[in-house]
Structure formats: C-alpha cells, structure tokens
LUMMAR-797947 format. One line per 10 residues: number of its first residue (from 1); for each residue x, y negated, z of N, C-alpha, C. Coordinates in steps of 0.1 Angstrom, whole numbers, always signed. Layout:
N
NUM) X:Y:Z:X:Y:Z:X:Y:Z ~ ... .
***
This chain:
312
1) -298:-291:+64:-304:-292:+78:-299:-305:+84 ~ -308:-310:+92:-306:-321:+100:-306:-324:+110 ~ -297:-326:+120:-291:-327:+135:-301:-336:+142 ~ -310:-338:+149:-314:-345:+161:-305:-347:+173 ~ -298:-365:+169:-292:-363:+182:-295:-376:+187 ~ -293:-381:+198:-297:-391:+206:-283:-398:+212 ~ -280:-412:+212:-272:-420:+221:-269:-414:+235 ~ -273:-405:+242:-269:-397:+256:-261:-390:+255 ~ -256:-386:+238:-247:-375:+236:-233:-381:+238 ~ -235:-393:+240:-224:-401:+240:-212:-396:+229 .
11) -216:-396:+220:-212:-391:+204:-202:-412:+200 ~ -190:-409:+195:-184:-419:+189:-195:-426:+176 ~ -201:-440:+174:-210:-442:+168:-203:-451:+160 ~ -204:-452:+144:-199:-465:+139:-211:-473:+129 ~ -215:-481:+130:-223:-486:+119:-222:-488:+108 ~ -229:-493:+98:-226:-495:+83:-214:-502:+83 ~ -213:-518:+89:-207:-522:+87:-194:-525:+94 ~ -193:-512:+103:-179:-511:+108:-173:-498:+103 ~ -181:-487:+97:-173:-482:+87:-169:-478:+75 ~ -180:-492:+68:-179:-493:+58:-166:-504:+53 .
21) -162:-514:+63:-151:-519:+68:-139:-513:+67 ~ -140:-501:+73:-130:-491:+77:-124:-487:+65 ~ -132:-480:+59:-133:-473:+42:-127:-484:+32 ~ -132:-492:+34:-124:-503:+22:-109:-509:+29 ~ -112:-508:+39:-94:-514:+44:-83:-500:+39 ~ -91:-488:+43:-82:-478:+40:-80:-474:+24 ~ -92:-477:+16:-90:-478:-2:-79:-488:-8 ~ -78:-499:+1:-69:-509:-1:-56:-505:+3 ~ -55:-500:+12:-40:-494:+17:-35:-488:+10 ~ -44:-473:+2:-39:-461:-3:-37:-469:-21 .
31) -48:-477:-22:-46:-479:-36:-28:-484:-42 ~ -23:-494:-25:-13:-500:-28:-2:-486:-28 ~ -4:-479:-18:+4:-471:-18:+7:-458:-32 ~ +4:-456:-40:-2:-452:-48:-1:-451:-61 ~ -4:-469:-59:+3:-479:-76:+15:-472:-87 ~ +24:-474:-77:+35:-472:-87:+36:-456:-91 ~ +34:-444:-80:+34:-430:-91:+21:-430:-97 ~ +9:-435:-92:+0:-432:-110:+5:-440:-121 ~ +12:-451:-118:+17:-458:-130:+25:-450:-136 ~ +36:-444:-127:+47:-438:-134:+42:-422:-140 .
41) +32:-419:-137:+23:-406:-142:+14:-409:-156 ~ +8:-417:-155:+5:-425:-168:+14:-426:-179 ~ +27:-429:-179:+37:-435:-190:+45:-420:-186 ~ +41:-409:-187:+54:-398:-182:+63:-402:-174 ~ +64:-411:-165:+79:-410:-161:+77:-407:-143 ~ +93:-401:-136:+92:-396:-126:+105:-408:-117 ~ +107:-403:-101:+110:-413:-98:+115:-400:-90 ~ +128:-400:-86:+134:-393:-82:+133:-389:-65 ~ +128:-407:-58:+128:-404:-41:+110:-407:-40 ~ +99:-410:-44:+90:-410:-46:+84:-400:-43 .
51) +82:-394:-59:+72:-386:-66:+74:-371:-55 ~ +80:-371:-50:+87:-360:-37:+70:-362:-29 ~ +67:-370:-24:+50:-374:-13:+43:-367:-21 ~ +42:-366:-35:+28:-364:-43:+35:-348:-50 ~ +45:-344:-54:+48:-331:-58:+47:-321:-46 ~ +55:-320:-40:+61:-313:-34:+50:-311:-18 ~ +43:-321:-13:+33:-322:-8:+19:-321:-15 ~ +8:-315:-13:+0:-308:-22:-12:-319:-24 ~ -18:-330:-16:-27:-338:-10:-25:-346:-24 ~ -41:-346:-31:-40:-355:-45:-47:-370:-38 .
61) -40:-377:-50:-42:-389:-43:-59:-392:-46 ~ -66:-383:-54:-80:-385:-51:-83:-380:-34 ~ -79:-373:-28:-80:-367:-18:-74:-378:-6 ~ -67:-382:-11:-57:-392:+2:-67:-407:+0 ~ -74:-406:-13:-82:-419:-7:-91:-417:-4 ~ -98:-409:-3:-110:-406:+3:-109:-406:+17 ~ -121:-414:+25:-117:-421:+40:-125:-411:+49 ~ -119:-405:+57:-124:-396:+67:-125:-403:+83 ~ -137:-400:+93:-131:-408:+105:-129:-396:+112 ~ -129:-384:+113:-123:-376:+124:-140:-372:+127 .
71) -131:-360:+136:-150:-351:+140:-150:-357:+151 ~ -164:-357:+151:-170:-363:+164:-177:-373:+158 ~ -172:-382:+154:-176:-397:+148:-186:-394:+132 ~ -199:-407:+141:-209:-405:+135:-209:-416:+129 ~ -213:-420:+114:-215:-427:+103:-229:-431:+101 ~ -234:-442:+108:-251:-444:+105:-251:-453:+91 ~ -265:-450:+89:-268:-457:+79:-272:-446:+65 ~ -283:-451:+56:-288:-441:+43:-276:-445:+37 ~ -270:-454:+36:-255:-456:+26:-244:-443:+27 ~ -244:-440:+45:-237:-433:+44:-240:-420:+39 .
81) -251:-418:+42:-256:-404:+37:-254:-402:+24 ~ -253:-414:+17:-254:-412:+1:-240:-409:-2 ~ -232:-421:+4:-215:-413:+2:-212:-408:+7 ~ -212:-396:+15:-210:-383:+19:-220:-368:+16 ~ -228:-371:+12:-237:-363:+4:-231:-352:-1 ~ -220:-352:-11:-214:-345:-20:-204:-339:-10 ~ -197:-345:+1:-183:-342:+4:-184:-328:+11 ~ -178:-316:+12:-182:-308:+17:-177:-310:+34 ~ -182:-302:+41:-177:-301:+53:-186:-310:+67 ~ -198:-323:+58:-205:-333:+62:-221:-330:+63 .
91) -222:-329:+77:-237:-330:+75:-245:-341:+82 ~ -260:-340:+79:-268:-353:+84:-275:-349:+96 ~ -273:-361:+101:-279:-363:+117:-289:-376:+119 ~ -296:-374:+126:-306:-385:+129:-302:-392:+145 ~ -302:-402:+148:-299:-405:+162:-311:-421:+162 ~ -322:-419:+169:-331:-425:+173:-341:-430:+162 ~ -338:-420:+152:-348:-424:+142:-337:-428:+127 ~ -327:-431:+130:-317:-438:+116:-306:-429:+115 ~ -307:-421:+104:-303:-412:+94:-289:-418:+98 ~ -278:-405:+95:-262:-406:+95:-254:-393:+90 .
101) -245:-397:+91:-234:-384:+86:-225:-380:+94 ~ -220:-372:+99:-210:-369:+104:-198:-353:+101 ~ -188:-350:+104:-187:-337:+104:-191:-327:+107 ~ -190:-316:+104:-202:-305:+109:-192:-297:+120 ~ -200:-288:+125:-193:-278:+137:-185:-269:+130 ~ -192:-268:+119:-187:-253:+110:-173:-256:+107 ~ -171:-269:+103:-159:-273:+98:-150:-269:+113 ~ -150:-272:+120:-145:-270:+136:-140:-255:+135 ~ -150:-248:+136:-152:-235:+137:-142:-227:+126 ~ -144:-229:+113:-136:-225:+105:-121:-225:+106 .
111) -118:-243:+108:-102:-242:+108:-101:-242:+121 ~ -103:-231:+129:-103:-234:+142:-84:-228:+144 ~ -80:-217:+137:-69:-215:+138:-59:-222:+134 ~ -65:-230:+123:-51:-239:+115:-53:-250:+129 ~ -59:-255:+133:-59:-266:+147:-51:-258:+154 ~ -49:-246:+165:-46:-237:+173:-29:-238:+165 ~ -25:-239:+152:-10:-233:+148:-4:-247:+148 ~ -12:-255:+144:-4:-267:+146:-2:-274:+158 ~ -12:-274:+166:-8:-277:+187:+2:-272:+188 ~ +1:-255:+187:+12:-252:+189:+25:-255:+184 .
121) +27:-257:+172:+37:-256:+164:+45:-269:+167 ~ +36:-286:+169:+41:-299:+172:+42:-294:+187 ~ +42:-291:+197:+46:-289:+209:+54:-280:+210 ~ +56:-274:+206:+72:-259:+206:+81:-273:+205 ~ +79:-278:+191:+92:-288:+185:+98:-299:+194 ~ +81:-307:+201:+81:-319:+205:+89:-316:+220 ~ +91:-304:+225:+98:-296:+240:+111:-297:+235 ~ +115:-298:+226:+134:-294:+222:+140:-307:+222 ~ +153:-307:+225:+161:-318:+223:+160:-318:+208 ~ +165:-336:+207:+167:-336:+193:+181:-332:+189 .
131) +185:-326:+175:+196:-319:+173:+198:-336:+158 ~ +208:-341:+163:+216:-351:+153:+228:-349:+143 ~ +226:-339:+141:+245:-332:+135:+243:-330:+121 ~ +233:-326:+117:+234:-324:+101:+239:-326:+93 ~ +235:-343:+98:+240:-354:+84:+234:-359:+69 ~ +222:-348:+71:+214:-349:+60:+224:-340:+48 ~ +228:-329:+56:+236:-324:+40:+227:-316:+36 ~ +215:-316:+38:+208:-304:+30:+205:-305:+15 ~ +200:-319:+15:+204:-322:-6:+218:-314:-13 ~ +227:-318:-1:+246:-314:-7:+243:-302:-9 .
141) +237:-294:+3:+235:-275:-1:+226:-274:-10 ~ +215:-281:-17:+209:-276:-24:+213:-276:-42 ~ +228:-282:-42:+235:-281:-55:+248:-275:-55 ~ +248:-274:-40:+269:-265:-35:+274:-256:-51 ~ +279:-254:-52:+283:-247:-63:+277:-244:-76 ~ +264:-254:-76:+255:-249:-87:+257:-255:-101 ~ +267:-263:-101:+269:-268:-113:+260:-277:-123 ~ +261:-282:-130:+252:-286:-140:+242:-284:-142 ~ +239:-276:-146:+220:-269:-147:+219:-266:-132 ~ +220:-267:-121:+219:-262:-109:+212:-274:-102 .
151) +213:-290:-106:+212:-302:-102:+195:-302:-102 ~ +190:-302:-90:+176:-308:-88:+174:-318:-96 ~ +178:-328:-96:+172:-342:-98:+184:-346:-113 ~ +180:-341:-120:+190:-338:-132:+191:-352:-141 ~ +183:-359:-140:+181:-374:-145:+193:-384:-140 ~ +194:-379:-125:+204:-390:-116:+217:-378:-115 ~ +226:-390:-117:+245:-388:-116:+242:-381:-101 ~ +253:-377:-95:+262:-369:-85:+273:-376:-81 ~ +268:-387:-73:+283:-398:-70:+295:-396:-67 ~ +298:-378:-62:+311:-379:-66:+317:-369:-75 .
161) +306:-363:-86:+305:-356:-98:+303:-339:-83 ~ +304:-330:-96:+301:-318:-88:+313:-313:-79 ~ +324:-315:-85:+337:-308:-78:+338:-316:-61 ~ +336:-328:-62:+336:-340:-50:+323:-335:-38 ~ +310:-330:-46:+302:-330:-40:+304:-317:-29 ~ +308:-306:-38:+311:-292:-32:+323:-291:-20 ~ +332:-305:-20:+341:-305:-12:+336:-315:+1 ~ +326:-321:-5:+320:-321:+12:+317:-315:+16 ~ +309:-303:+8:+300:-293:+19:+311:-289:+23 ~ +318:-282:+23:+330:-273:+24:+337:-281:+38 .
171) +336:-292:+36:+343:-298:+50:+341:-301:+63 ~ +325:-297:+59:+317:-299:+75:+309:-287:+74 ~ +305:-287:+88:+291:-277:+91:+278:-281:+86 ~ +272:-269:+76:+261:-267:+77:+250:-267:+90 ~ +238:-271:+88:+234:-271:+108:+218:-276:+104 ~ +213:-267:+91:+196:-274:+89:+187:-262:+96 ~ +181:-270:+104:+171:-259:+113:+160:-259:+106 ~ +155:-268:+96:+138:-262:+88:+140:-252:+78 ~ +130:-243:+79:+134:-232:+67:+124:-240:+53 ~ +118:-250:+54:+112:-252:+38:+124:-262:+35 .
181) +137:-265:+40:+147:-272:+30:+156:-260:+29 ~ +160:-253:+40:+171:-243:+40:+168:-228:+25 ~ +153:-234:+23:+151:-221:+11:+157:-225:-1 ~ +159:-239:-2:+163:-244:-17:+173:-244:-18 ~ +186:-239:-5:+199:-239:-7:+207:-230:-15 ~ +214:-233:-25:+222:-222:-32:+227:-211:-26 ~ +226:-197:-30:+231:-186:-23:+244:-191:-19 ~ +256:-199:-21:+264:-199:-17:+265:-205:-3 ~ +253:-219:-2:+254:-228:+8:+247:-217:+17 ~ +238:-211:+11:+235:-201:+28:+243:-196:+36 .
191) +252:-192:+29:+264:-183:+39:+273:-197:+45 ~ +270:-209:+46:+276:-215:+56:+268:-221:+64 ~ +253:-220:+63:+249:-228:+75:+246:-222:+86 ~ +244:-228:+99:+249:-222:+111:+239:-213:+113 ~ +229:-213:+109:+214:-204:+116:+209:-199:+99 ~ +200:-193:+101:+192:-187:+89:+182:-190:+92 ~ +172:-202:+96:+160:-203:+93:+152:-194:+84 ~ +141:-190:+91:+131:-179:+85:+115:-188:+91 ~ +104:-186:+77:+89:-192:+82:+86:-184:+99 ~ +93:-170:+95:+85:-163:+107:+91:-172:+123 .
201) +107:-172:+124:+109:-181:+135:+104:-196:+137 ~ +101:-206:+125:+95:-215:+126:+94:-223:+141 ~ +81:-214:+147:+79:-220:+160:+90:-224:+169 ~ +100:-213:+168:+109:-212:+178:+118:-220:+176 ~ +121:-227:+162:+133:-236:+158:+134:-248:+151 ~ +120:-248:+151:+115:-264:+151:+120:-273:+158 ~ +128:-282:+153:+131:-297:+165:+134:-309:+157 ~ +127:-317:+168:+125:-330:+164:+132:-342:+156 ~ +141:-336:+162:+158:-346:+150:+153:-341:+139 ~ +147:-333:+131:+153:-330:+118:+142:-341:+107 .
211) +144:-347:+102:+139:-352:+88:+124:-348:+85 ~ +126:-338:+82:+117:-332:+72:+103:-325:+84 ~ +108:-320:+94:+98:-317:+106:+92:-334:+108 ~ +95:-344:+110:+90:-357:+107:+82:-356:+91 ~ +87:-355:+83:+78:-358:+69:+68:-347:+74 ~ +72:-334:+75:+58:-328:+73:+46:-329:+83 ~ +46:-339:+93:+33:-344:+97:+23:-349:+94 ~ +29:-350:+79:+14:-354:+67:+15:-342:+65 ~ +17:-335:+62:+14:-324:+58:+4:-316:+71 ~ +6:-318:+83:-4:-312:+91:-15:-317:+93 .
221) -12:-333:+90:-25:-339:+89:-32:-339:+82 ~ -30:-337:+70:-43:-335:+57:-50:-324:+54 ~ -39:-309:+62:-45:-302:+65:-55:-298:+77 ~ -58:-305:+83:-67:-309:+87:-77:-315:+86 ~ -78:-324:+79:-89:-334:+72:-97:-321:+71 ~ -114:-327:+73:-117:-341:+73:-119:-341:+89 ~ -109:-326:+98:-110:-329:+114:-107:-341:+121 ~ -94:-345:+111:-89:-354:+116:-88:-368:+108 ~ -82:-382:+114:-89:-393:+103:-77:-401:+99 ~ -84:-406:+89:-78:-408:+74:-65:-419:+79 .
231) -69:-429:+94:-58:-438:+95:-47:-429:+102 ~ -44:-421:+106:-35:-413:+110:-28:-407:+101 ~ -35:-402:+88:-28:-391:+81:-19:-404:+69 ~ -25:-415:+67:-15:-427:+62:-4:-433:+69 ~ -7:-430:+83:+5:-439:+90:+15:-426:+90 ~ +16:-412:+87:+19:-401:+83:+29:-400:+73 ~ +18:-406:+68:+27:-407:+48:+35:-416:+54 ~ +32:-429:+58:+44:-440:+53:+56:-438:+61 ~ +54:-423:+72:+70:-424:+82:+72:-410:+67 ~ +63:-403:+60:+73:-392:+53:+80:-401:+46 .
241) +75:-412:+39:+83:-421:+29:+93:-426:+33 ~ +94:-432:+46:+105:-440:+52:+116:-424:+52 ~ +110:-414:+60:+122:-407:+57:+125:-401:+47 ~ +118:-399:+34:+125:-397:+22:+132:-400:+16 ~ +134:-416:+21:+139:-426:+14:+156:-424:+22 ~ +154:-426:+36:+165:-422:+44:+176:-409:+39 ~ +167:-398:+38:+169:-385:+31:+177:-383:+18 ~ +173:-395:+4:+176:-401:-3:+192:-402:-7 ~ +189:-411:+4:+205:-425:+1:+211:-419:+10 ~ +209:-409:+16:+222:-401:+25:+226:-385:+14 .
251) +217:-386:+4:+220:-372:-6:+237:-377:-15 ~ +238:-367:-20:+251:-364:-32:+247:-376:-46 ~ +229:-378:-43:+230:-389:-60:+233:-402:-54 ~ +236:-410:-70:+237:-418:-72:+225:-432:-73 ~ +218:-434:-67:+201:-441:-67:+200:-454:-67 ~ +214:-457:-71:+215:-474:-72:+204:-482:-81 ~ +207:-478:-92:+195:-480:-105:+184:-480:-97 ~ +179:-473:-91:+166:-470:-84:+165:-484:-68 ~ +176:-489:-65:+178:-499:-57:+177:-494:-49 ~ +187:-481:-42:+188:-478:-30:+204:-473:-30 .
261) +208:-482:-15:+225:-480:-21:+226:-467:-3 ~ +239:-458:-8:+239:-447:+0:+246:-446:+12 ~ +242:-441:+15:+244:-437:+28:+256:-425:+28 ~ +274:-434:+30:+280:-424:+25:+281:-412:+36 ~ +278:-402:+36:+283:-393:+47:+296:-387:+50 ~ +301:-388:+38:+314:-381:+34:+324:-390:+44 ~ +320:-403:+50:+329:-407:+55:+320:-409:+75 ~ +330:-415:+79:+328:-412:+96:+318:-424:+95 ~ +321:-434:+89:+309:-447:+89:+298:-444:+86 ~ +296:-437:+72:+280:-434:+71:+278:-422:+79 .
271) +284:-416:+84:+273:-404:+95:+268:-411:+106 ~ +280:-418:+108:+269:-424:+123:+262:-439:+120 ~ +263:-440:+110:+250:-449:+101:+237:-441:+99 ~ +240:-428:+92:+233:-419:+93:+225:-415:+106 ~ +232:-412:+117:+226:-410:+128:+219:-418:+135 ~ +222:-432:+136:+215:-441:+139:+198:-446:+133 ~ +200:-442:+120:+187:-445:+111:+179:-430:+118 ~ +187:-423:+116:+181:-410:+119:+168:-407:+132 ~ +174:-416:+142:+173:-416:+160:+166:-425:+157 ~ +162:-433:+149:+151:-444:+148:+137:-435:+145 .
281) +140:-428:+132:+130:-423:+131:+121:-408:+136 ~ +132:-403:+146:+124:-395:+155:+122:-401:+167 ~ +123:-413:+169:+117:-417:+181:+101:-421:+171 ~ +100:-424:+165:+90:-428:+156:+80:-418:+152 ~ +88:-410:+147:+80:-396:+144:+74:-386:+159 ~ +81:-391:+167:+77:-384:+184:+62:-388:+187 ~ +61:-402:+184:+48:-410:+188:+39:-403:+176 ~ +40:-407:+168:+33:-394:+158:+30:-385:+161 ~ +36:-377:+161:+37:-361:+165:+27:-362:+178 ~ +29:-368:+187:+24:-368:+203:+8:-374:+196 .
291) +4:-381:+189:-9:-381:+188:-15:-375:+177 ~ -11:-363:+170:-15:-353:+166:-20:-343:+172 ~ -12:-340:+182:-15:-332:+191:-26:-337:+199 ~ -25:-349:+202:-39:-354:+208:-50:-350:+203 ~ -55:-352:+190:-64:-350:+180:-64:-332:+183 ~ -60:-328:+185:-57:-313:+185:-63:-307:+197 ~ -59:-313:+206:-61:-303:+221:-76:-312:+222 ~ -84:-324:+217:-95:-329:+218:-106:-324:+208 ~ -101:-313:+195:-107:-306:+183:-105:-291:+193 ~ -97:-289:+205:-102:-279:+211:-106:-276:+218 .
301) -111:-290:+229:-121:-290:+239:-132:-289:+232 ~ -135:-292:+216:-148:-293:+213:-153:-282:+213 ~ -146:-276:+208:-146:-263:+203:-156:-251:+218 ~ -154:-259:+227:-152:-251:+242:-170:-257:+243 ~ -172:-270:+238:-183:-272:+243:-197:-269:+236 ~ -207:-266:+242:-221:-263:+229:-227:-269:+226 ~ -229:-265:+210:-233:-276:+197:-249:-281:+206 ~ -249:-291:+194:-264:-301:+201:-276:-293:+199 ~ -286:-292:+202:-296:-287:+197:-304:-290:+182 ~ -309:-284:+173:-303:-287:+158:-323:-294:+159 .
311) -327:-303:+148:-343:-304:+144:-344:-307:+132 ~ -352:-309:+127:-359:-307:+114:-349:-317:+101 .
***
C-alpha cells in the first residue's frame, strides 16, 4: 500500500541527493569503524577491549551499517524505493506525484512500549546525581577469588597476578549500581558490594556516573531503529567505545601489548585519574542521553497524532 501525502503535511523531506549523501557518509563511517573486528573475525582472532561493542552488544555490523533516518523523515526518489523495498518496517509514499519511502506507523505502533521504557528509564537516571566512587572495580569483582579458570579474558596476564588482584577488592568498597555488570560478579564479590542490583529495580538505580549506563545507550538506540537514526546510534557506539576503553585500562589486566597503558586504581593517583576521565564522560554521555530522550518524547507525540489519510 501507498501513502498519498502532500508537502502541507509538513513531513521532514530529504531528496535523492541529500540522502543519498547521508547514506554514504554513514557507510564510510561504519566501514572504518568496523575494519579492524571483521579483520580480526576473519583470521580467528579476538581483541580483548574491542570485540566487547560487537559480542556482548547484539547489533550486527550488517545491521549497524545499514542507514536509517528516523520516523517521520521522508526519502524521495524510485532509488529510494528500490533500496528500501526489502527492509522491513518501510513503506511507500507518494508526495506530489514522486514516489518515496519512509517508516511506517505500524513500526511506531508496535514498539510503542520499548519507546515508553526507555523515556522512562534515561530520565529516572538522567534525575540522579552522579555517583563517582566505584573506581571501575567491577572487572576486579568479576575474577575476586576466581582463580585461574575464573579469568574472563584468559588470553591477557592479571597485572598484579590473582593473589594482588583479590587484595584490592578486599581493600575498598564495592559500590556498582548496574545489575548487567553486577551479574558477572563472583559469588564472593557479591557479598561485598554495597547494593544488590536487581533488572526488576533498574529504573530506580540507574545513575549517570556509571560506565556502562553510558555504553548502553547504543544499546537503546539500535533498539529502536529504524524509529530512530542511524547518526545518533554511531555517535552512541563511539562514547560506548571511548568508555570501554576507559573501563579497560582501569581493569586488573595487563593491555599494554594491546597499547593501552592502566589506569592504576589500586593507588590514590589512578582513582582520581580515574575519576576525572570518568566525569568527562558522563558529562558526555548526559548530552546523549538528553537527546535520546528527545527522539523519544517526539516518537510519542506522534504516536498522539492521526495517521495521514492512506491512497492507492
């Protein structure tokens, strides 16, 4: 079926050749970003602070390059119709006689709740003070007493072997408020950290200092796609990577080989080295976050308003 809609709808319009523009700048981006784990997926090999964006986050990179502009926004041109033809969730519209593509309402309609959990969910968070104390020991809890076969990342040394590592946890407070890092913690490290994060409290203990509440904003963004658009959910990735990398070189390994030198925590210099990198990137991840939500509360006024009248 095909949408009759007219320029009065005051509908976001892009042309062939502004988003066909668009689409290749963003193929270019993702390809670079990209490079090195298909490379290292090709030849078997993994990469310890990396391959974390593409495992552990679900979004394949066939998926991450494929260029979305957000609902609302209309794609003219038979070109586009041809490359979006296949993609699910896209239908065609005519606006003054010349054929387009755009997202459909259904799409709207369907994830209307995943839009609704994530407003809410980045606004619970984005209301809290930020909490700075952790120190990024959640890597240190997720090998506390586990010994040898216990080591996540079993490829890379333990800079200060396991006995060293265990005696930092042991000397400071546990203090991780996300429950998707606090699940990986060794039964032992649970019994020291200050809270028990649970999925069900989530909303309630979500805050902005933490790391990983920053990375997973690609993760709300993709799940969203194709509501929301494709230059958002990359400027997404590259703050989860910057904090991964932060996340990294403040952990128990060793990542020199890998060209990242650490971030010692164990001492008073790297924590508030630590904290300082930290407080960069939630002011960073705030502006994110804040225009997520934008996308969000404007996918729910649409929601409020009635679809166009449909024609032949």
């Amino acid at each position: 079926m095909t949408r009759s809609l007219t320029p009065t709808d005051r509908l976001p319009i892009l042309t062939e050749a502004e988003w066909s523009a668009r689409r290749d700048e963003h193929h270019t981006i993702v390809d670079d970003l990209l490079a090195g784990h298909l490379a290292r997926r090709a030849a078997g090999r993994t990469h310890p602070v990396h391959d974390f964006l593409f495992t552990y986050y679900s979004l394949r990179p066939s998926q991450l390059r494929r260029w979305h502009p957000g609902y609302g926004t209309v794609l003219l041109g038979a070109s586009a119709v041809r490359a979006y033809r296949d993609h699910p969730g896209y239908e065609r519209v005519v606006i003054d006689g010349e054929p387009g593509v755009r997202v459909g309402r259904e799409v709207l309609e369907r994830r209307a709740d995943t839009v609704d959990f994530v407003a809410e969910l980045l606004t619970a968070t984005a209301s809290r003070p930020p909490q700075l104390g952790c120190f990024g020991l959640h890597e240190w809890a997720m090998v506390y007493r586990a010994g040898a076969d216990g080591v996540r990342h079993s490829s890379v040394p333990l800079r200060l072997g396991h006995t060293g590592t265990d005696a930092v946890v042991e000397s400071m407070q546990l203090r991780c408020t996300h429950y998707d890092a606090f699940r990986f913690f060794t039964l032992d490290a649970v019994a020291r950290n200050a809270t028990a994060p649970t999925r069900e409290e989530q909303m309630r203990s979500e805050q902005p200092g933490c790391l990983h509440a920053g990375m997973d904003l690609y993760k709300w963004c993709y799940k969203l796609l194709p509501l929301t658009d494709s230059e958002l959910t990359v400027r997404c990735l590259r703050h989860a990577a910057a904090a991964r990398e932060l996340d990294m070189r403040a952990s128990p390994y060793d990542l020199e080989d890998y060209g990242y030198s650490p971030i010692r925590i164990e001492t008073a210099a790297g924590r508030a080295q630590y904290v300082r990198e930290q407080s960069a990137l939630t002011r960073r991840a705030a502006a994110l976050r804040e225009e997520l939500v934008n996308r969000c509360t404007a996918l729910q006024a649409h929601r409020t308003t009635a679809p166009e009248n449909t024609g032949g």
